[in-house]
C-alpha positions as CSV (number, residue, x, y, z in Angstrom):
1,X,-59.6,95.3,127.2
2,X,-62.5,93.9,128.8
3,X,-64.1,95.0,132.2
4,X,-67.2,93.9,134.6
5,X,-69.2,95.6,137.2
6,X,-71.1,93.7,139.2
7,X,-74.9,95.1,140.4
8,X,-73.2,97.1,143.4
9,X,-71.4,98.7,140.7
10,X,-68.0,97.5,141.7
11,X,-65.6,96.4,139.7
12,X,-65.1,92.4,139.2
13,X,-61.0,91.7,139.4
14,X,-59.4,89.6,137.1
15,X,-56.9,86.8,138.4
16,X,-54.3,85.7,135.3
17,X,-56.9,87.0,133.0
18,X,-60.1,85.3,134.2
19,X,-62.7,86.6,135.9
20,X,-65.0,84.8,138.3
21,X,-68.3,85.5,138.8
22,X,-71.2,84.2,140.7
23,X,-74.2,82.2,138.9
24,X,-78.0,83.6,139.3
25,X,-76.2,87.4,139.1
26,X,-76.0,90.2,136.4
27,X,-72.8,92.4,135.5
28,X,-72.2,95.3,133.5
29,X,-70.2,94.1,130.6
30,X,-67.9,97.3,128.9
31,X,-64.7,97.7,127.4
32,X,-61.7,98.8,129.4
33,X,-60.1,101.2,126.6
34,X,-62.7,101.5,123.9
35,X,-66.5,100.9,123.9
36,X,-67.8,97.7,122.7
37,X,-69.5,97.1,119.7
38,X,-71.3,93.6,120.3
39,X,-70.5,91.1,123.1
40,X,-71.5,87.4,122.7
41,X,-72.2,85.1,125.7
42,X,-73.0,81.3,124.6
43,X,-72.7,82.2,121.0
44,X,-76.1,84.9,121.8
45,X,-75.1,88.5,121.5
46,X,-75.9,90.2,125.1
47,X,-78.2,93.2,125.1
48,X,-77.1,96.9,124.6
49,X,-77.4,99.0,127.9
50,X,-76.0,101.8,125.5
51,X,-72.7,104.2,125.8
52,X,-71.1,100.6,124.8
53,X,-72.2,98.9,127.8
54,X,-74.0,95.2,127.3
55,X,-76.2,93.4,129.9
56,X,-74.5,90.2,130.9
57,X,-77.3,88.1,132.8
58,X,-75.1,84.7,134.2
59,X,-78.4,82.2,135.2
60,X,-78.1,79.3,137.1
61,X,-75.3,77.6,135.8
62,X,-71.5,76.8,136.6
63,X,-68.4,76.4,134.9
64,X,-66.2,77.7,132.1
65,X,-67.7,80.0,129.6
66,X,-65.8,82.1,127.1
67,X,-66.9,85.6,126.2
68,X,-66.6,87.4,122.6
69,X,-66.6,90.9,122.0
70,X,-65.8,93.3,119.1
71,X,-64.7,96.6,119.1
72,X,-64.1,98.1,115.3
73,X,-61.6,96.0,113.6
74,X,-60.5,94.3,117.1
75,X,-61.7,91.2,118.3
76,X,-61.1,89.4,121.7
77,X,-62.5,86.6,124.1
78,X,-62.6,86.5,127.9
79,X,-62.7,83.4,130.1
80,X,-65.3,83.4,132.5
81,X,-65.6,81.5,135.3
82,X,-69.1,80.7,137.1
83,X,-68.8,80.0,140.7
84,X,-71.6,78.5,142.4
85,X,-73.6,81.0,144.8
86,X,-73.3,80.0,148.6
87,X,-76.6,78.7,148.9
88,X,-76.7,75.8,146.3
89,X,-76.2,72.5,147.1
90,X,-72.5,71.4,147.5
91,X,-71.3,69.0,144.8
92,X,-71.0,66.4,147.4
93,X,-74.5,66.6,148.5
94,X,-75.7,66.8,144.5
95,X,-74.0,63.5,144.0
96,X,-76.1,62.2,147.5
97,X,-78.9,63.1,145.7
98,X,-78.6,62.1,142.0
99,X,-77.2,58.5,143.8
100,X,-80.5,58.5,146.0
101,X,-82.9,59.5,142.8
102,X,-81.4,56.4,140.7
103,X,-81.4,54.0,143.6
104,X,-85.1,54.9,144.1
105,X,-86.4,54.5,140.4
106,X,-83.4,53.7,138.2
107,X,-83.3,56.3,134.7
108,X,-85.6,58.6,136.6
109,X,-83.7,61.4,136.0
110,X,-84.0,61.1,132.3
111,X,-86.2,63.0,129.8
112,X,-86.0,64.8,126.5
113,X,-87.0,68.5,126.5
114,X,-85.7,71.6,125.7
115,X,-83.7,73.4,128.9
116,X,-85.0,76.2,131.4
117,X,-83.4,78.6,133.3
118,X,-83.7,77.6,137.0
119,X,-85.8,80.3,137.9
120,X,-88.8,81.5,140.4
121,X,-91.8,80.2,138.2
122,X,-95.5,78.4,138.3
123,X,-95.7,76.1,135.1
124,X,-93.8,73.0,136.5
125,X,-90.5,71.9,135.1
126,X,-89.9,70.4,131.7
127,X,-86.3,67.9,131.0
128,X,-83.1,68.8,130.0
129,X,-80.4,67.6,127.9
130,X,-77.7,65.3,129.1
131,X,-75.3,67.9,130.3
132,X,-77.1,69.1,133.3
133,X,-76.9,66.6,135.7
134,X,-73.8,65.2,135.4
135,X,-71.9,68.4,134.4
136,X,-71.7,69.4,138.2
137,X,-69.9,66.3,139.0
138,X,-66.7,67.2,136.5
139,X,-65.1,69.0,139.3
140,X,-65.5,66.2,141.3
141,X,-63.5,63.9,139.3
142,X,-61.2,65.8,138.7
143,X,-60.2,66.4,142.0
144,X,-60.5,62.7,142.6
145,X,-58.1,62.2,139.5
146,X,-55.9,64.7,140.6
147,X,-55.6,62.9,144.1
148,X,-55.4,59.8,142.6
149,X,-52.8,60.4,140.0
150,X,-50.8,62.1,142.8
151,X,-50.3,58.5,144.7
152,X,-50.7,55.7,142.2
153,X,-50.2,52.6,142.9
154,X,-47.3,50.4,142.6
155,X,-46.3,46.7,141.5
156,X,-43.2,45.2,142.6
157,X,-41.6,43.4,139.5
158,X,-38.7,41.3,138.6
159,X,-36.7,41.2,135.3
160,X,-33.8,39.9,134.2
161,X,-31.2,42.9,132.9
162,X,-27.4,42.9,131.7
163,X,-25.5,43.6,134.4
164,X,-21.7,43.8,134.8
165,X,-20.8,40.0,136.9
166,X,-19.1,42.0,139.2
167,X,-22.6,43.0,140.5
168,X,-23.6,39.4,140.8
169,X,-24.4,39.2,144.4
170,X,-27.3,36.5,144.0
171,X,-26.9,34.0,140.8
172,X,-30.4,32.6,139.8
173,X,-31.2,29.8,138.4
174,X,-31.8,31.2,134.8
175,X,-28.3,32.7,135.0
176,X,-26.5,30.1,135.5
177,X,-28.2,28.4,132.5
178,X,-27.4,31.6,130.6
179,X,-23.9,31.0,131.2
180,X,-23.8,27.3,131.0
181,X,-24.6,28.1,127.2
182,X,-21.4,30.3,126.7
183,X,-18.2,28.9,128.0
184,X,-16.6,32.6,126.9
185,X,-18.2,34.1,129.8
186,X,-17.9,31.1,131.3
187,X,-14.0,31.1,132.2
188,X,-14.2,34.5,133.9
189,X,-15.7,33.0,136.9
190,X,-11.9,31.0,137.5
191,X,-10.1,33.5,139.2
192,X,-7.0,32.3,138.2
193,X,-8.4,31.8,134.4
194,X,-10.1,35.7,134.8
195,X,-6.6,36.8,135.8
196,X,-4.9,36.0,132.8
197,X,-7.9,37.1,130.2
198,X,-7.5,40.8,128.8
199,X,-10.5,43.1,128.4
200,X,-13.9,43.9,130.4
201,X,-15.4,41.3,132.2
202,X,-18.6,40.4,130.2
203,X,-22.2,41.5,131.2
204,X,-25.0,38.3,132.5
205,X,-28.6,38.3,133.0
206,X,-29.2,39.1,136.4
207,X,-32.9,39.7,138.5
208,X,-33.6,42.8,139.5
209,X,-36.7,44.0,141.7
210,X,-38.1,47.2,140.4
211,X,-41.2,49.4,141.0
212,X,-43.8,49.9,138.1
213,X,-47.1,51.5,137.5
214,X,-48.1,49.0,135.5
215,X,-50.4,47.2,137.9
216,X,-54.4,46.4,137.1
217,X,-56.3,49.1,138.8
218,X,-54.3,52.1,137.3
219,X,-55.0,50.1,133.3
220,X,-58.5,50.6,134.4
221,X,-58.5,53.9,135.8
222,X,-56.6,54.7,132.4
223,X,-59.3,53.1,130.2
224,X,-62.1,54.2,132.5
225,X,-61.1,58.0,132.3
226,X,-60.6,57.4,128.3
227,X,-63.7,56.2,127.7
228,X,-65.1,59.7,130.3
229,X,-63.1,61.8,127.7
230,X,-64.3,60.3,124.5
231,X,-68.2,60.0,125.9
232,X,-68.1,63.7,127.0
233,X,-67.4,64.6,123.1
234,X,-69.4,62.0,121.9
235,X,-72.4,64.5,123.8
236,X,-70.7,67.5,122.5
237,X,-70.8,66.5,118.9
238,X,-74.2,65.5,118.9
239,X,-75.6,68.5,120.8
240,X,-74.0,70.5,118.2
241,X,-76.1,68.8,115.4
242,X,-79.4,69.1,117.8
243,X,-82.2,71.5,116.0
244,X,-85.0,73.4,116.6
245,X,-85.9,76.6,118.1
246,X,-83.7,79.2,118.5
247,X,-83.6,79.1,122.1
248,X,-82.7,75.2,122.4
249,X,-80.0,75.4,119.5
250,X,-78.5,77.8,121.7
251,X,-78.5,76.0,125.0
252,X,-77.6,72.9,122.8
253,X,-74.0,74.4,121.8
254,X,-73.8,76.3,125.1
255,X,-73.9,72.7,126.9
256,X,-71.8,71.3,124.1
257,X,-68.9,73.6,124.5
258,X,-68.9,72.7,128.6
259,X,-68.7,68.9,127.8
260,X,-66.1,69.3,125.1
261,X,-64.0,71.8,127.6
262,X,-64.8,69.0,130.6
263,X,-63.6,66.1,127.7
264,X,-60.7,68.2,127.3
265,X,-59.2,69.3,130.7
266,X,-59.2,65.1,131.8
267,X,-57.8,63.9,129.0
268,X,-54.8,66.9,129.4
269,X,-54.8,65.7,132.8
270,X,-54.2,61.7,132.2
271,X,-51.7,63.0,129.3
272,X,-48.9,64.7,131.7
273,X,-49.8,62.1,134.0
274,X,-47.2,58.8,134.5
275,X,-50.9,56.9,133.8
276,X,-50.1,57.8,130.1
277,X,-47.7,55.3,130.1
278,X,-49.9,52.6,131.3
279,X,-51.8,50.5,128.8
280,X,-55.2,51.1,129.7
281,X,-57.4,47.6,130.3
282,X,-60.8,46.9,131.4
283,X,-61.6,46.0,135.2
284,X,-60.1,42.8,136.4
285,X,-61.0,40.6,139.6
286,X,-57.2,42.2,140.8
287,X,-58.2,46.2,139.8
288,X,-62.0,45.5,141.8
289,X,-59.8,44.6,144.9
290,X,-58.0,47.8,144.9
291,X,-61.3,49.9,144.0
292,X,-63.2,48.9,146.7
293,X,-59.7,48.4,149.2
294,X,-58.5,51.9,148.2
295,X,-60.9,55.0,148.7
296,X,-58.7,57.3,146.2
297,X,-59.5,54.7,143.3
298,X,-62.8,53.9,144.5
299,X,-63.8,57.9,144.3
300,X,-62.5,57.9,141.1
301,X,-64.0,54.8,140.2
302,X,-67.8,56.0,141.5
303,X,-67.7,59.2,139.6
304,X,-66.7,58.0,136.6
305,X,-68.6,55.0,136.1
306,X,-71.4,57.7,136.0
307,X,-70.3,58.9,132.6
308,X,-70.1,56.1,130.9
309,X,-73.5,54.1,131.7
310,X,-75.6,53.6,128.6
311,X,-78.6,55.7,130.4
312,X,-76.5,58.3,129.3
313,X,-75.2,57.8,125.6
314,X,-75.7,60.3,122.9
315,X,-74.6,58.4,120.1
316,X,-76.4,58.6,116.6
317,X,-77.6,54.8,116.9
318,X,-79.2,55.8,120.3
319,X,-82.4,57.0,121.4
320,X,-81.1,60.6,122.9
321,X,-80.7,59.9,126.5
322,X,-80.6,63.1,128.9
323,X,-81.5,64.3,132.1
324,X,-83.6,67.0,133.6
325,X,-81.8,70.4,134.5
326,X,-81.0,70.7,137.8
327,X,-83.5,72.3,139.6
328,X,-85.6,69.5,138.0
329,X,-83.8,66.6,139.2
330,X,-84.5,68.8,142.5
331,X,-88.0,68.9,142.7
332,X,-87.9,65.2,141.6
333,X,-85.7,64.5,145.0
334,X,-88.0,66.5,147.1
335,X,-91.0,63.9,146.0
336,X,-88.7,61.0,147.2
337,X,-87.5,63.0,150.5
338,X,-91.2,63.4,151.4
339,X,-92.5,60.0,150.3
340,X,-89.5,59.3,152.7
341,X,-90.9,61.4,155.3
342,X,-94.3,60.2,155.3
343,X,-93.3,56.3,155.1
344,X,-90.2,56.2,156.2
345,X,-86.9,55.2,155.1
346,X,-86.1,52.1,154.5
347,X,-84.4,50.0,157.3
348,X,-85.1,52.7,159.7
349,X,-87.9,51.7,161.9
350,X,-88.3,54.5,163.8
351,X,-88.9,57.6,160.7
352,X,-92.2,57.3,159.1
353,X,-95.1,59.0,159.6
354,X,-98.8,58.7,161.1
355,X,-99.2,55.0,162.1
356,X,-101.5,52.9,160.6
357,X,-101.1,53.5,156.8
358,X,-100.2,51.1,154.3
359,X,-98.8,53.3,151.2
360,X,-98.7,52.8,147.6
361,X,-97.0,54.4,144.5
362,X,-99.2,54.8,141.6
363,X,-98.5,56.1,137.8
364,X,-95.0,56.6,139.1
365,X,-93.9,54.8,135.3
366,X,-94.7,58.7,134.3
367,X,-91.3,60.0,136.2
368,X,-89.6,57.9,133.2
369,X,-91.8,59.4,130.2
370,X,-88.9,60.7,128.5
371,X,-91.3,63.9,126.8
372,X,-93.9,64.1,130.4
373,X,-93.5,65.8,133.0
374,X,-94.2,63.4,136.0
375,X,-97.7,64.5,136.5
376,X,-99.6,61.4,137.3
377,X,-96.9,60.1,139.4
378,X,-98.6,60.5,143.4
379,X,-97.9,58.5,146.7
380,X,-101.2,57.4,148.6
381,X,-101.4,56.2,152.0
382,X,-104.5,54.7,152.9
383,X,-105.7,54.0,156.8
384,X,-108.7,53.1,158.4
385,X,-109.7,56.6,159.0
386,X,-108.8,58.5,155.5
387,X,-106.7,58.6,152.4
388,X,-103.5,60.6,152.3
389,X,-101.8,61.8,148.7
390,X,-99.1,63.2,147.7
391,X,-99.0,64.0,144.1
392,X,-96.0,65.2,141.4
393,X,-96.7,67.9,138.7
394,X,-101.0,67.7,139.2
395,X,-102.7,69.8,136.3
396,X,-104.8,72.9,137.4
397,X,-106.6,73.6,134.1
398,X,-107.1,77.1,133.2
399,X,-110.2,79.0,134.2
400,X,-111.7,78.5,130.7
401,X,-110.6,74.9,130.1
402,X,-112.1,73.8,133.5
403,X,-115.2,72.6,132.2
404,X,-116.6,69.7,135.1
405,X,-112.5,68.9,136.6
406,X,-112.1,69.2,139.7
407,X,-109.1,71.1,139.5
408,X,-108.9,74.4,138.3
409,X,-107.4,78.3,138.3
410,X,-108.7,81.2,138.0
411,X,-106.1,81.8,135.8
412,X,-103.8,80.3,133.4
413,X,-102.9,76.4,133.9
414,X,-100.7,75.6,136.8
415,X,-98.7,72.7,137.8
416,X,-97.3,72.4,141.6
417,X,-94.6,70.6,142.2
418,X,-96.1,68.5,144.8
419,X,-99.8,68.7,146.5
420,X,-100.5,66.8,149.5
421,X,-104.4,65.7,150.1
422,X,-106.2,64.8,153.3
423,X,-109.5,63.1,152.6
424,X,-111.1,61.2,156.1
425,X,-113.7,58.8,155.6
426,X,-116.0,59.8,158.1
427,X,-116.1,63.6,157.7
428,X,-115.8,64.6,154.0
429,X,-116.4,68.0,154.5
430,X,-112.6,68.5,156.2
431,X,-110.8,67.2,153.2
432,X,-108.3,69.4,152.8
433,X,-105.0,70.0,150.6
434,X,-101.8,72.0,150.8
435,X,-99.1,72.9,148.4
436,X,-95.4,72.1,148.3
437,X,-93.1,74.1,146.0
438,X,-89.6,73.0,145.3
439,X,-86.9,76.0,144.4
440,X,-83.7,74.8,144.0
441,X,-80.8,77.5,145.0
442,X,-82.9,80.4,145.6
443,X,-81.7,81.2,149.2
444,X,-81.4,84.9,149.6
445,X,-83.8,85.2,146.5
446,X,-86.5,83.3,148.9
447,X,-88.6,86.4,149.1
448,X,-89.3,86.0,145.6
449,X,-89.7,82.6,145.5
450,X,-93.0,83.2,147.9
451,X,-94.7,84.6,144.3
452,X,-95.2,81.1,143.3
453,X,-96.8,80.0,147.0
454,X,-99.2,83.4,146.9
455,X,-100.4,82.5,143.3
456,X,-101.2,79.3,143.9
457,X,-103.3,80.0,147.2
458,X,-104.8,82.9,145.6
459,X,-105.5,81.1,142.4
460,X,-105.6,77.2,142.5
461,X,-109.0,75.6,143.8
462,X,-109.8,72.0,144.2
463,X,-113.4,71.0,144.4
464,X,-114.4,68.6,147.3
465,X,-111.1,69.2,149.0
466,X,-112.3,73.1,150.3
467,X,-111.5,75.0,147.1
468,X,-108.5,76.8,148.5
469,X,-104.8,75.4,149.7
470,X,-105.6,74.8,153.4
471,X,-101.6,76.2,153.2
472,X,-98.3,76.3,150.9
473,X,-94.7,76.0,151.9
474,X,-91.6,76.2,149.9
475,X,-89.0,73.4,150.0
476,X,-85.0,74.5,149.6
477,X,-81.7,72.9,150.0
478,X,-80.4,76.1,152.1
479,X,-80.9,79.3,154.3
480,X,-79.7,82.2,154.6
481,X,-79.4,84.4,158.0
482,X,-81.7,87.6,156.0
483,X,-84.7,84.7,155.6
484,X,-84.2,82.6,158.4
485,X,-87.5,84.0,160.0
486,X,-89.1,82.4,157.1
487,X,-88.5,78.6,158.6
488,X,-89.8,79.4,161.8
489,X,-93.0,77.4,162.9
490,X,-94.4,80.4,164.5
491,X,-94.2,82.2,160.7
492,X,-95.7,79.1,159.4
493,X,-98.7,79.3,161.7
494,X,-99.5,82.8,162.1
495,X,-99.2,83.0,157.7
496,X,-99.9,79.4,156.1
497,X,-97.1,79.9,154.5
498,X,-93.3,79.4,155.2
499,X,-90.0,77.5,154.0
500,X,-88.7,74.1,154.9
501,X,-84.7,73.0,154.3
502,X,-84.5,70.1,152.4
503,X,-81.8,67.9,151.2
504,X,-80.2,65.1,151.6
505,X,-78.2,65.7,155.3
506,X,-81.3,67.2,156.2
507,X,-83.9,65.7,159.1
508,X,-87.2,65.8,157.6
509,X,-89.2,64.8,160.3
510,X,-90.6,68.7,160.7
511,X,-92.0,68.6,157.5
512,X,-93.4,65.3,157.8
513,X,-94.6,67.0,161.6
514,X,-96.3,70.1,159.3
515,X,-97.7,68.1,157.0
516,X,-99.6,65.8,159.1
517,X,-100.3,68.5,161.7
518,X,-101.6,71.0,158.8
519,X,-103.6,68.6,157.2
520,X,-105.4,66.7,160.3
521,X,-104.5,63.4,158.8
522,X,-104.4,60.7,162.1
C-alpha cells in the first residue's frame, strides 16, 4: 500500500513489510495503489509534493519509527527502520566516547533544552532531552543480552527427591534418618523380609545433583535489565507530559515512542528468556565475581548500568535530567580530544604538546549549566613566552550589539565550537586565533559543512588578536574517498582551511601539529 523512492528515484524494497532507510536522507513517500491523502511521521504530517506524493525528510536519527497514512476511508502504518549512514561513528566508538566525556567531568553531558536537528549550522548547539545519548546504545545491549541469554550461567545444586530405593546407589546420611523414622520402609531393605512383602517397593529421599540457573549473577542481570525496562518508560511517560512549543512537543513524543519501543523489545526479550524464571536480586559479592570474571555479563553489566544511574532519572520528584543530542555530546568530546592533544593524556608521557606550558581549566563548571551552552568553559596554557587558549562556545556579538567587545560579526551572533588563541608576550602584534568546527556525521556532506568555516573567516573578527581567523578547520569522526583531498596538509596550507578526523581511535597528534604550527605558539 505504501511505497518509497529514494533521491535517485529508485525504489526503496521492503523486507517482511519494513523498509530500511538511511538517516540524514529524503524519500518520496506515495501510495502503492491509491494516492495518499495525508502521511504522518513522528505524529507531524509530512509535506505535500502533490499528485499524492509527500516529502519524507529522515534527519539525523536512528531507530524504529512508525509511519501513518490515510487514503479516503483507509488507514494504514508502515514500520520504518533508520539505519545509520556509513560515516557516523560506530556504536562502539559512541560508547568510547560518552565513557571518556563522563570520566573527564562526570554529568557533563547533561543539559535541558529543546532538541536540534544535527545539521550544517553557525549558532552553537543547545541540549537535548534524555533520549539522545543513550538511545544509540539500545542496540548494544541488546546484542549483549541476546549473547548473554544465549550462554547463562549455571549452579550445580543438590536436593533431596523421591526416588524408587531401587535407585539407591549412594545412601546419605539424611536418608538413612528418613528411614530410621519408618520401620514400613524399613523392612524392604531385608532381602529375605522384601521377598515375602507384596506390592511396590516404597519411594526414599535420595540426593540428586542437578543444574540450575538460579545462581547470583543471572538474579542480577534479571533485576538489572527490569529496572532498564521500567526506567526507559519511566522517560517515555514523562516526555509525553513535556510542554511547550510545537516543535519540542513533537520531538518530546517522537523520543518517547523510541524509549517506550526500546523498554518494550528487552523486556519481550528477558520474558521468552529461561532468565524469566529467575528471581531477580540485586548485586552480590558472588554476581560481582562473575561480572568482572565473565566478559558476556560484564558487557551487559556496563551497558546497562548506564540506564539506570540517577544522572539520568525522569521521574516527577526529579529535576529533569537529560543529555545533549548527539552531535552535541560531539563537539563537547572534540573540546576534551584537543585539551588532550595540546596537554596530553594522562599517563602517557610522551603526547602533549609545545613544552614548557603549565595548563589550566577555567569556567569549565559552565559544561554542567543544565540551560548554557558551555560558553565560558576555555583551556589556557600559559609559558614563558605567551598564553595559549582554547575556548568552548565563545560569543561573537552581532554587528549592532558589538558596542566596545572585542569580539564581534559583521553579521548576526555567532558561536564556534572551539577557538584557539595565540597571544606571545613579547610581540603582541602576532596574536593570532583560528577556528575549530565540530560536525558530527557529515562525511560526504563535508562540502557543505565548509559553509560554516567560510562564514566565520569572512565574518567573525577579534580585536587585538588580528581581526580575522588566522585559519578554520573542521573536526569529523570520518572520511569519505570523494573528500579525502580535504584532509590533506597541502589543502590545509595552500586554503587555511581543511578537515581533521577526530574520534576516539583516532591519533591526534596532527591536529595538535596544525594547531601549534598555524598559530606560532613555541
Amino acid at each position: 500500500m505504501i511505497a518509497f523512492v529514494d533521491a535517485a528515484g529508485l525504489p526503496v524494497l521492503s523486507e517482511g513489510g519494513r523498509w530500511a532507510l538511511e538517516e540524514a536522507r529524503r524519500y518520496e513517500v506515495r501510495g502503492a495503489r491509491a494516492p495518499f491523502d495525508r502521511v504522518r511521521w513522528d505524529d507531524q504530517p509530512l509535506p505535500a509534493l502533490g499528485g499524492g506524493a509527500f516529502l519524507l525528510d529522515v534527519g539525523h536519527r536512528v531507530g524504529r519509527i512508525f509511519l501513518d497514512w490515510h487514503s479516503g476511508d483507509t488507514t494504514g502504518r508502515a514500520t520504518i527502520d533508520i539505519e545509520p549512514r556509513a560515516e557516523k561513528l560506530p556504536p562502539e566508538l559512541w560508547l568510547t566516547l560518552v565513557e571518556e566525556l563522563e570520566a573527564w567531568l562526570p554529568s557533563v553531558t547533561v543539559g535541558l533544552d529543546g532538541a536540534r536537528h544535527g545539521g550544517v549550522g553557525t549558532e552553537g548547539v543547545g541540549a537535548g532531552w534524555f533520549a539522545e545519548a543513550l538511545l544509540p546504545l539500545v542496540p548494544l545491549l541488546v546484542r549483549a543480552t541476546e549473547a548473554l541469554l544465549a550462554n547463562l550461567r549455571v549452579r550445580v545444586a543438590t536436593r533431596l527427591e523421591d526416588q524408587p530405593l531401587r535407585l539407591a546407589r549412594q545412601v546419605p546420611r539424611e536418608t538413612l534418618t528418613w528411614i530410621g523414622r519408618h520401620p514400613d520402609v524399613a523392612q524392604w531393605l531385608d532381602g529375605w523380609s522384601a521377598a515375602e512383602l507384596t506390592g511396590s517397593p516404597p519411594a526414599v529421599p535420595l540426593r540428586r545433583t542437578v543444574d540450575t540457573l538460579d545462581h547470583p549473577a543471572n538474579r542480577y542481570v534479571h533485576w538489572l535489565l527490569r529496572r532498564v525496562v521500567a526506567r526507559l518508560a519511566e522517560a517515555a511517560d514523562r516526555l509525553d507530559r513535556i510542554g511547550g512549543d510545537e516543535e519540542l512537543v513533537a520531538w518530546c513524543k517522537a523520543r518517547a515512542g523510541r524509549l517506550r519501543a526500546a523498554s518494550e523489545r528487552l523486556r519481550t526479550l528477558v520474558r521468552r528468556s529461561p532468565l524469566h524464571a529467575v528471581p531477580p536480586a540485586p548485586a552480590t559479592e558472588a554476581a560481582l565475581g562473575v561480572v568482572l570474571d565473565d566478559p558476556r555479563y560484564a558487557r551487559v553489566h556496563a551497558l546497562a548500568r548506564r540506564f539506570v544511574s540517577p544522572r539520568f532519572s525522569l521521574t516527577e520528584t526529579d529535576t529533569p535530567a537529560s543529555v545533549r543530542p548527539s552531535y552535541g555530546v560531539y563537539e563537547l568530546w572534540c573540546f576534551l580530544a584537543v585539551e588532550r592533544a595540546l596537554v596530553g593524556s594522562p599517563g602517557d608521557p610522551d603526547t602533549g604538546g609545545p613544552p614548557g606550558f603549565v595548563w589550566s581549566r577555567t569556567g569549565t563548571g559552565r559544561l554542567l549549566d543544565p540551560q548554557g551552552t558551555g560558553g565560558g568553559a576555555c583551556l589556557v596554557g600559559r609559558s614563558a613566552t605567551g598564553v595559549l587558549e582554547v575556548g568552548f562556545n565563545r560569543t561573537f556579538a552581532s554587528y549592532r550589539a558589538r558596542g566596545d567587545l572585542p569580539r564581534w560579526s559583521l553579521s548576526g551572533e555567532r558561536r564556534p565550537d572551539l577557538v584557539v588563541s595565540w597571544i606571545p608576550h613579547d610581540r603582541p602584534g602576532d596574536a593570532a586565533w583560528i577556528v575549530l568546527d565540530a560536525k558530527y556525521r557529515v562525511g560526504a556532506n563535508l562540502v557543505d559543512a565548509f559553509t560554516s568555516v567560510h562564514l566565520y573567516r569572512d565574518a567573525l573578527r577579534w580585536n587585538g588578536l588580528g581581526g580575522r581567523a588566522r585559519a578554520g578547520v573542521l573536526l569529523t569522526p570520518s572520511r569519505t574517498a570523494d573528500t579525502a583531498a580535504y584532509f590533506a596538509d597541502t589543502f590545509r596550507a595552500e586554503h587555511g582551511m581543511g578537515a581533521f578526523e577526530l574520534r576516539p581511535d583516532a591519533d591526534h597528534t596532527a591536529l595538535r601539529d596544525w594547531i601549534v604550527g598555524t598559530l606560532g605558539a613555541r
